[in-house]
N, C-alpha and C positions, 0 to 999 in steps of 0.2 A: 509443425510436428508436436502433438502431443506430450508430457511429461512420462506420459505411460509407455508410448513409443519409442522416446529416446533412453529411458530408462532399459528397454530390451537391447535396443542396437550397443548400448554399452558392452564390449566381450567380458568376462571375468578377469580379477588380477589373475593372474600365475607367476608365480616367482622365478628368477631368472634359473638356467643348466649351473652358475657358478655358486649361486644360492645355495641350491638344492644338496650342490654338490659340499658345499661346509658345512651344513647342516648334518649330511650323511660321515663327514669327518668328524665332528663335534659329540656324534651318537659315538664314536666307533673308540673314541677319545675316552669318553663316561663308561664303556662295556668295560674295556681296556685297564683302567685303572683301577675300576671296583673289581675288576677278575685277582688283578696284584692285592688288592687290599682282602681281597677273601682269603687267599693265599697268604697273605704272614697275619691272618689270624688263625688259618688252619696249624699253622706252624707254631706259634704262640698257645694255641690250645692243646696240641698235643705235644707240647713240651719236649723229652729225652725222646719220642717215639719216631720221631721224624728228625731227618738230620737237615740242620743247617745248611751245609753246604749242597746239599741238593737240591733243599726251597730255594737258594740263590741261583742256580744253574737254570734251575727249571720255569721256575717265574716269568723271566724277563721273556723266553720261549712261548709258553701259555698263553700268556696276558696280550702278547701283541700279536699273533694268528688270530687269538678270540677278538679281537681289536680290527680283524681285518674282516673277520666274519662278520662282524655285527657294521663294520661300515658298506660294507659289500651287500650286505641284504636292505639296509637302509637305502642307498641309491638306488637299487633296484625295486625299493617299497614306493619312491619319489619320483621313479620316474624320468632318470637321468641318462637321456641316450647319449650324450656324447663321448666319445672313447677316453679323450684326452682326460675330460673330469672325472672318468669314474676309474680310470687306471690311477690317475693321479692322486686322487682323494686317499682310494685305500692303500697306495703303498703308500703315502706318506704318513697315515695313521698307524699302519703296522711299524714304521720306523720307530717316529715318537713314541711309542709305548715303548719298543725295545729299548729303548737310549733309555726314558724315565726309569722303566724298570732295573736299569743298569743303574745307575745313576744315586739312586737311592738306597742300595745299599743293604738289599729283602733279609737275609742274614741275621744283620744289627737290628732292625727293625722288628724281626720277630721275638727275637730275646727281649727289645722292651716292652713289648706289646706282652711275653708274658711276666712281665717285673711288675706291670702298671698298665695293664689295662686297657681299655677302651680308652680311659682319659690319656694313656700316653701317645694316644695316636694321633689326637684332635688337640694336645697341646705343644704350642709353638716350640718352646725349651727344651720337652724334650724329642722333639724332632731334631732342632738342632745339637743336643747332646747327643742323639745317634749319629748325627752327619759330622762330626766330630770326630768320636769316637773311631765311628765304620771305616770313615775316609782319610784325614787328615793324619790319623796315626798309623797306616794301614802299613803295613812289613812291607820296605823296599818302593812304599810312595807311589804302588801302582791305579788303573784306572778302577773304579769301584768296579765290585762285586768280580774282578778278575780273580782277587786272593781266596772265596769261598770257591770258585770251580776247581782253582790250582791245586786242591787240598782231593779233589777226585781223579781232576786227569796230567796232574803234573803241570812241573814249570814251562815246558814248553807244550803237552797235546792242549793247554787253555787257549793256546789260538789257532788251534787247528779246529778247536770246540766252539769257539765264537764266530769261526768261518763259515761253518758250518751250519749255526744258528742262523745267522745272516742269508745263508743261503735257502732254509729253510721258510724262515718267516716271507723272505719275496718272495718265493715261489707260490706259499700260502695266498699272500696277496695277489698274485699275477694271476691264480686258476680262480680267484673267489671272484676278482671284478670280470675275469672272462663268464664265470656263470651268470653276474649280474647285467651284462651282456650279448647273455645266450638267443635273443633275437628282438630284431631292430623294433626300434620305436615308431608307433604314426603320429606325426608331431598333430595332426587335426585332428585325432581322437584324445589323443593322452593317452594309447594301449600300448601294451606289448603285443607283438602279433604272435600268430600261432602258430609256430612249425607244424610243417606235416612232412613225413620222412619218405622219401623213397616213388613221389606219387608222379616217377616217372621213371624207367630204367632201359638204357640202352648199351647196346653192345658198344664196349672198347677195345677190341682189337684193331680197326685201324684208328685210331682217336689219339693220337700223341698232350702230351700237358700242355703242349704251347698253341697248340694248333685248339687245343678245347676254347681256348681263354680266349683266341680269338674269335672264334663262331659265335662264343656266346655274348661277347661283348660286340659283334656285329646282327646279335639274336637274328643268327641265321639257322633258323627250326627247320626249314629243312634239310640240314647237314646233318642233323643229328636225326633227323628222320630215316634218312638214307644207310646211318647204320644199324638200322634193325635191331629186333628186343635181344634183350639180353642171354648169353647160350651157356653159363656156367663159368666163363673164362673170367680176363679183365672185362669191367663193367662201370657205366656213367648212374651213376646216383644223382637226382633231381630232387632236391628236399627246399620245399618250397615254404615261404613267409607269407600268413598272410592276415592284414587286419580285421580284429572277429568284429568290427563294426560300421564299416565302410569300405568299400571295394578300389580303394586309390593306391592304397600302399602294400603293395608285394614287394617280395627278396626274393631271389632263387641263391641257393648252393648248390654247385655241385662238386660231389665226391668221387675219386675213382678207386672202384675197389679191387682189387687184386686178392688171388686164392695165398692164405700165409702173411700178405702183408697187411700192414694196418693200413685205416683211410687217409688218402689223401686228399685235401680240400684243393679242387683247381680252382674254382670260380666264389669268389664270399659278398654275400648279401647284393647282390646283382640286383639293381632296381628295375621291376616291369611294369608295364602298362596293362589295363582290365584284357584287351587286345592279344598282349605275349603269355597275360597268360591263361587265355583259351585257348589258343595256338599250341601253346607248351601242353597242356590238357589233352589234346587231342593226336597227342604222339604216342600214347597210351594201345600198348600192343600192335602200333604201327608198324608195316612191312613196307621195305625201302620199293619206292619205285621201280620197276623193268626199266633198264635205259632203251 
């Protein structure tokens, strides 16, 4: 074999799903903490016009949603189809940010930041003179940056505020890595494939949820052939995956829609073959058989 030949048969490195996936933490880390440090300089510069205790409230909020967006769209820039990494990565970067941001003390920070500058921010002493200050002397020795929300929503709604915070930011992160998820990956191209909505619709009135899950996972097409297009009522939504560069990797979803109610997903990323889905293709304004 040639040099020139075994040089081709070589495949490309590609870096591993748990790579890609710290990688897309590590971004989401750097948006995350430069969004907080924009933040108590915005505070710092506009000195009396901006209250302290709402830069602290607010911050740790901001900073770790923008911390989940930016690792959220990184995985999804990289290419990281697996669920576990990419759920996992972004909420655990939305976390860390929230806690850093907590932790620190945005408040104390912005009053030194406008005492001193840009250099008080980059130097060590007086960062530790804020973490000092901020925390260690803080009324009643509580966890940082609780005593600036307390001074808005009282001794007790601050943890009904930090509940809620909490509740906030994962949600942020659980709807951001579902969009960077929004359809399956072809591990032999490296794409995301292309949803296409609706490019099948049959009648659901007799089609029960359980009974769909099975047909479709026994991709029995003509069960769903046999209940005829769709007449305005309950209906079967077919939104199909599929890779814009090779013909291997299709998904089907299907939704069932109901008049009033929202969608429901009965069947998700259903893997076909080129086979199921001309098959599936050709149910298209299909009328059910005469018995």
């Amino acid at each position: 074999m040639s040099e020139r030949h075994r040089k081709r048969s070589i495949p490309p490195y590609r870096p591993s799903s748990g790579g890609r996936a710290l990688f897309a933490t590590s971004f989401g880390l750097l948006v995350g903490g430069a969004t907080a440090a924009v933040l108590i300089a915005v505070g710092g510069l506009l000195g009396p016009r901006i209250s302290g205790a709402w830069l602290a409230a607010v911050t740790p909020i901001a900073s770790a949603m923008v911390a989940a967006a930016a690792a959220g769209s990184m995985a999804h820039w990289r290419k990281v189809g697996g669920h576990g990494a990419v759920y996992g990565a972004v909420v655990a970067t939305a976390l860390v940010v929230l806690l850093g941001a907590q932790l620190v003390r945005v408040a104390a920070l912005a009053a030194h930041f406008r005492a001193g500058g840009v250099d008080a921010l980059v130097d060590v002493a007086s960062w530790r003179g804020a973490f000092d200050v901020g925390v260690l002397t803080a009324p009643g020795q509580r966890a940082p940056g609780v005593d600036a929300a307390a001074v808005l929503f009282g001794p007790d709604g601050v943890w009904v505020f930090s509940l809620g915070a909490l509740v906030l930011v994962v949600g942020m992160a659980l709807w951001m890595a579902g969009r960077a998820l929004s359809s399956p990956l072809c591990v032999s191209c490296r794409a995301w494939c292309v949803r296409q909505r609706g490019v099948v619709e049959r009648s659901g009135d007799h089609a029960g949820p359980d009974l769909v899950r099975q047909r479709a996972a026994a991709r029995d097409w003509r069960f769903f052939r046999d209940l005829g297009p769709s007449r305005g009522g309950p209906s079967l939504r077919f939104d199909l995956c599929r890779c814009p560069s090779c013909n291997r990797s299709n998904a089907l979803d299907v939704m069932w829609e109901r008049p009033l109610w929202r969608d429901r997903r009965l069947v998700g990323d259903l893997r076909l073959g080129s086979d199921d889905v001309r098959t599936l293709l050709d149910l298209v304004d299909a009328e059910p058989k005469p018995a």
